[in-house]
Backbone bond lengths (Angstrom), bond angles and torsions (degrees), N, CA, C in turn:
res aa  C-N    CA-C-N  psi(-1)  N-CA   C-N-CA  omega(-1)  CA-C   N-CA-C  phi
1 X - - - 1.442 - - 1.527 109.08 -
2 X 1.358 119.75 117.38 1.624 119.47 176.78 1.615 111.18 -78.12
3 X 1.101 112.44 128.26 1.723 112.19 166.00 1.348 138.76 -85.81
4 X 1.100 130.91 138.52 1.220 131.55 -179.77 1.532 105.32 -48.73
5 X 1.503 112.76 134.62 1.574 115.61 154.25 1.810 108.71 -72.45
6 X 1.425 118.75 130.44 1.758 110.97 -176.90 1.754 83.06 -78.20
7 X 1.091 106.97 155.89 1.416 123.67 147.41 1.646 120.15 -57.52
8 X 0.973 121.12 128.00 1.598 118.09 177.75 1.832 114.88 -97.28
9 X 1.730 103.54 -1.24 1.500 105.00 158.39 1.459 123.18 -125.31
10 X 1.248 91.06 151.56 1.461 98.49 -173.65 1.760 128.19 -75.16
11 X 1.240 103.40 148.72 1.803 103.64 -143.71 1.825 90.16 -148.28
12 X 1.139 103.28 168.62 1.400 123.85 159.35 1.625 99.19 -137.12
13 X 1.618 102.74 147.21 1.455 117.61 -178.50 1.629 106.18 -121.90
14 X 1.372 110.19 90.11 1.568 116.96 165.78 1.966 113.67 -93.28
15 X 1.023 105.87 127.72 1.340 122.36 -171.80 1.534 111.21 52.39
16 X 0.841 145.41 42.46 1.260 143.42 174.55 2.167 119.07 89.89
17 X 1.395 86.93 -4.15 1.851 86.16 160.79 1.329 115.58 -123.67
18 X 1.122 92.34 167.70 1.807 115.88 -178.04 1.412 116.40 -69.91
19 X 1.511 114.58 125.14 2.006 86.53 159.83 1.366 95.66 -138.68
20 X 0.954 103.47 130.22 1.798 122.37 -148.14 2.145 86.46 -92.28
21 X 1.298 112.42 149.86 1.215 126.27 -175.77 1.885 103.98 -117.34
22 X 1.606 101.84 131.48 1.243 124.14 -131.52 1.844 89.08 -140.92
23 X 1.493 96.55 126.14 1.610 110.15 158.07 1.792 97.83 -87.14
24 X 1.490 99.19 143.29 1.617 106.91 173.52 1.714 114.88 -136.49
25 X 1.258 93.75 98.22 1.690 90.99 175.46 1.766 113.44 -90.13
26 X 1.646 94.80 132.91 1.717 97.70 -156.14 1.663 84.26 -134.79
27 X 1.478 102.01 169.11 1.367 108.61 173.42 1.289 116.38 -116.27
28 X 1.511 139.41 123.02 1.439 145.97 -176.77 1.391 105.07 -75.60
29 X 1.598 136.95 127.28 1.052 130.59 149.60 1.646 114.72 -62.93
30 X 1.449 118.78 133.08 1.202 122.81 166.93 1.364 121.80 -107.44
31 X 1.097 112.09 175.02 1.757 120.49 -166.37 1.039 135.88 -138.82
32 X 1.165 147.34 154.64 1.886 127.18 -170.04 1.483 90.87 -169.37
33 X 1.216 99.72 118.35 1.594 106.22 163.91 1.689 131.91 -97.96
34 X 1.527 85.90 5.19 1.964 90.38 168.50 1.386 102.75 -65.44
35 X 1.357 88.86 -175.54 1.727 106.14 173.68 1.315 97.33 -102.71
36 X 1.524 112.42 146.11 1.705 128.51 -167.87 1.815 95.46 -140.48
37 X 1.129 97.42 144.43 1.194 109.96 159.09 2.172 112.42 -97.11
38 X 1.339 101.62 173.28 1.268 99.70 -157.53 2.187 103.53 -67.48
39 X 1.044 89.28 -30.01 1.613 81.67 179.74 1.558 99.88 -74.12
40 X 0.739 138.63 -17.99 2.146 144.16 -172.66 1.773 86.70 -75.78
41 X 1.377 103.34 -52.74 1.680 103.25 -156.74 1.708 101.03 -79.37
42 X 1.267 123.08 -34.62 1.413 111.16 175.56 1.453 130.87 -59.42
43 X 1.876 105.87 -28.65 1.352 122.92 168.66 1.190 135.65 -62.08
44 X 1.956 101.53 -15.71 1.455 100.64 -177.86 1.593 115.33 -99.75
45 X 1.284 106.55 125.38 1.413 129.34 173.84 1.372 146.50 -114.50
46 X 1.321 140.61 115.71 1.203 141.11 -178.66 1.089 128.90 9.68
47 X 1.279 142.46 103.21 1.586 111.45 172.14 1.600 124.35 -66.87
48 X 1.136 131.20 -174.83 1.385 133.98 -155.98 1.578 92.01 -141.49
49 X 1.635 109.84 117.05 1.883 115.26 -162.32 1.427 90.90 -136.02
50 X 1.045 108.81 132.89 1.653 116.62 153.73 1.335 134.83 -120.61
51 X 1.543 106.39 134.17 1.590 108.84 -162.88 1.421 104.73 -124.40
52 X 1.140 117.71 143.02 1.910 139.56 -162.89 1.433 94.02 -119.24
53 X 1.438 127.12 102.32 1.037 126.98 168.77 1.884 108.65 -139.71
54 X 1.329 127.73 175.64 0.940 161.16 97.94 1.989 121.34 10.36
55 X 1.220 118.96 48.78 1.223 93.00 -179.93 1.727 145.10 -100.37
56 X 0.915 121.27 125.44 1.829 134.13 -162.80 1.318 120.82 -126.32
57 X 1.758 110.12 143.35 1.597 114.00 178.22 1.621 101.80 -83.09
58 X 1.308 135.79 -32.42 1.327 125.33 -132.57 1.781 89.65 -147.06
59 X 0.987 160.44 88.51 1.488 151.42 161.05 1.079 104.33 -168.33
60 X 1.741 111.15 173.07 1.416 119.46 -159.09 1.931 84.11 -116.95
61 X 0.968 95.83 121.53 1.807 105.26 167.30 1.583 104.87 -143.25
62 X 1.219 105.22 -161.97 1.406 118.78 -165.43 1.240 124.70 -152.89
63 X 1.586 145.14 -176.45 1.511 117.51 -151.05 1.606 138.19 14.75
64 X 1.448 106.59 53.62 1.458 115.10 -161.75 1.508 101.02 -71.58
65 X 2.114 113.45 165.73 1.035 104.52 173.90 1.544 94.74 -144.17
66 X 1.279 106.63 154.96 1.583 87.93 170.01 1.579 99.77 -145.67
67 X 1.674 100.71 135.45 1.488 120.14 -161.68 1.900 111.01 -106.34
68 X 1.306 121.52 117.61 1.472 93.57 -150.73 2.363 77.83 -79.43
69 X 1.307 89.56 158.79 1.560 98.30 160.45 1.231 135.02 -29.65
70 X 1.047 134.47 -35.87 1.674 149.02 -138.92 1.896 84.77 -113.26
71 X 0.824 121.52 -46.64 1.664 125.24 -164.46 2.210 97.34 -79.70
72 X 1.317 91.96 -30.10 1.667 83.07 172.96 0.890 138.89 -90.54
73 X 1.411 117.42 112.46 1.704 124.42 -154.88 1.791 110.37 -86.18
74 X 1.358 123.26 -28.30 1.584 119.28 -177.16 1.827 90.69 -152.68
75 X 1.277 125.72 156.47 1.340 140.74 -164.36 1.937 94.49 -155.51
76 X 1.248 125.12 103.95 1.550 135.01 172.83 1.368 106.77 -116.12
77 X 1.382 132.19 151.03 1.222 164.64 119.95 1.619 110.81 -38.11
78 X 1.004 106.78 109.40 1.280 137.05 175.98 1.487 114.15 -59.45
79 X 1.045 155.21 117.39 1.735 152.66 -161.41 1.198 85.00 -107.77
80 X 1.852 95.46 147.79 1.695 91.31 158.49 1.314 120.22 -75.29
């Protein structure tokens, strides 16, 4: 009898595929509408956010987000 290998990350299985659950470190553009001088304006920088989601090409979910590429700095697999 051959055995299943378990998966060692964590997933949800809707209709018969995987969608594996994912730490996402992304970068937030931030904003300031005072007036800055040029050393004020060089200092301001992105914040650094991380989001634990669910990720999929094709399914029906909810609270969606969409991150364009360029802003995501590391993408991990979640262990159980």
């Amino acid at each position: 009898m051959k055995r299943r290998k378990k998966s060692k990350y964590k997933h949800a299985l809707i209709g018969n595929k995987k969608y594996y659950f994912y730490k996402i470190v992304w970068a937030d553009p931030c904003g300031d509408s005072g007036h800055a001088d040029a050393n004020e304006m060089k200092s301001l920088t992105p914040a650094t956010m991380i989001t634990q989601a669910y990720v999929s090409e094709a399914a029906v979910f909810s609270d969606r987000n969409v991150f364009p590429k360029c802003i995501i700095s590391k993408m991990e697999r979640i262990k159980i």
